[in-house]
C-alpha positions in Angstrom: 95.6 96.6 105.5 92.2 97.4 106.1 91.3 93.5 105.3 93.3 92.3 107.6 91.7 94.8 110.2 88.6 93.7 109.5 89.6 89.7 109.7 91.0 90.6 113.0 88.1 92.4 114.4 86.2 89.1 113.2 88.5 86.6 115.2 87.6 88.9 118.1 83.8 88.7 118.2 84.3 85.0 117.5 86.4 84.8 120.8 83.9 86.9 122.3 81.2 85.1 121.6 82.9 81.6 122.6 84.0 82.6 125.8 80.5 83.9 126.3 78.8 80.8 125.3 81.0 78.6 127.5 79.1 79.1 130.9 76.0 78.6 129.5 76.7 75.1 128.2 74.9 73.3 130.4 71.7 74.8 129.9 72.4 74.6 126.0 74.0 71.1 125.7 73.2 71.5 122.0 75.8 74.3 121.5 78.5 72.0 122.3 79.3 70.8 118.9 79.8 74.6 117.7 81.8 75.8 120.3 84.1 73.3 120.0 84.3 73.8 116.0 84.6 77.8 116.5 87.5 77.3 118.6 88.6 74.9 116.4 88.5 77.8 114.0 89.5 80.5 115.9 92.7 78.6 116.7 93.0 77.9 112.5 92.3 81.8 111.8 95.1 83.3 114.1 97.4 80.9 112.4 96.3 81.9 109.5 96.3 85.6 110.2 100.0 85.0 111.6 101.5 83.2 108.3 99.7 86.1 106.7 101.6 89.1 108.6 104.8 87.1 107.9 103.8 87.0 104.1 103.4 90.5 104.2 107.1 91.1 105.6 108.5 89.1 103.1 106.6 90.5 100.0 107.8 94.0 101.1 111.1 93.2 102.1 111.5 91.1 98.4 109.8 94.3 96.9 112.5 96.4 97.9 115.0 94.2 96.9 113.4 94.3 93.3 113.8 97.9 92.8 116.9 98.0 94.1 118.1 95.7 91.7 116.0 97.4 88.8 118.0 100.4 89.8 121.6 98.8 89.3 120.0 97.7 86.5 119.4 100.7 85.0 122.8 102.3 86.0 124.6 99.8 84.6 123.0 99.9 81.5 122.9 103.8 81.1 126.6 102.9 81.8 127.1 100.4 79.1 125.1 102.5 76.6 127.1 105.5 77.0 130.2 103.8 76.6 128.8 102.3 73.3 128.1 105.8 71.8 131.4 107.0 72.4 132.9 103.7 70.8 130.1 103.7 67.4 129.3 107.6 67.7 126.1 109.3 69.2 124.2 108.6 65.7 125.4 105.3 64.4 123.1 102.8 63.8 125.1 100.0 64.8 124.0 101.4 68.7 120.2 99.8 67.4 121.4 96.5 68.2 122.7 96.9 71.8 118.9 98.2 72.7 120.2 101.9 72.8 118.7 104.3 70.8 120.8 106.6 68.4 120.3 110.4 68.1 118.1 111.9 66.3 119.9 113.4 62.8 116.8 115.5 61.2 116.7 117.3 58.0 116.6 120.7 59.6 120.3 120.4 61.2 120.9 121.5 64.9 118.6 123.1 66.8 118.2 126.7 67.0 117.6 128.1 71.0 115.4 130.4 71.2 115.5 134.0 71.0 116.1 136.2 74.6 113.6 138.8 74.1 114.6 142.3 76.5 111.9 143.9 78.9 110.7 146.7 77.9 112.7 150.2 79.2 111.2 151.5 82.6 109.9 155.0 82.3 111.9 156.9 85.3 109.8 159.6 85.3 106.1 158.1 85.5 106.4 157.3 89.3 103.5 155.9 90.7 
């Protein structure tokens, strides 16, 4: 954004300095030729500037549509997945080929939780 700021502020001191220049072109005869190129390119750069802002709208608007189809995406395989591990089991190795990853089976068996440990008694008669 801050580019195209700073573009902006550019076509304005070129429009600044044109309309500035204009009354003094019969003193300056020799300024002719680059007035009439810089508004030549002052016409060119708000075109530009406008195609620009519209390319902007449509990368965002194309942006969102990108993640909102990466997000059906992602359901629908999380979807499909599940429904694979209930058909082949959680830790078959037949799921490898779909793309989906089978649980873990390690040597040490199922997990242990860990163990809830009690606070320590409070001491009803040291009253602070």
């Amino acid at each position: 954004m801050r580019k195209a700021q700073t573009f902006a502020k550019k076509i304005t001191e070129w429009e600044l300095l044109n309309a500035n220049i204009k009354p003094h072109l019969q003193d300056m005869p020799y300024l002719q030729e680059i007035v009439t190129a810089l508004e030549a390119l002052i016409a060119e750069a708000k075109g530009l500037d406008s195609q620009q802002e519209v390319a902007r709208g449509q990368l965002q608007d194309l942006t969102h549509k990108r993640q909102e189809t990466e997000k059906q995406g992602e359901t629908l395989r999380r979807r499909a997945a599940s429904h694979l591990k209930g058909s082949f089991g959680f830790t078959s190795d037949d799921l490898v080929k779909f793309g989906v990853r089978p649980r873990k089976t390690g040597p040490r068996g199922p997990r242990k939780s860990k163990p809830v440990t009690e606070p320590p008694p409070v001491n009803p008669s040291s009253k602070a």
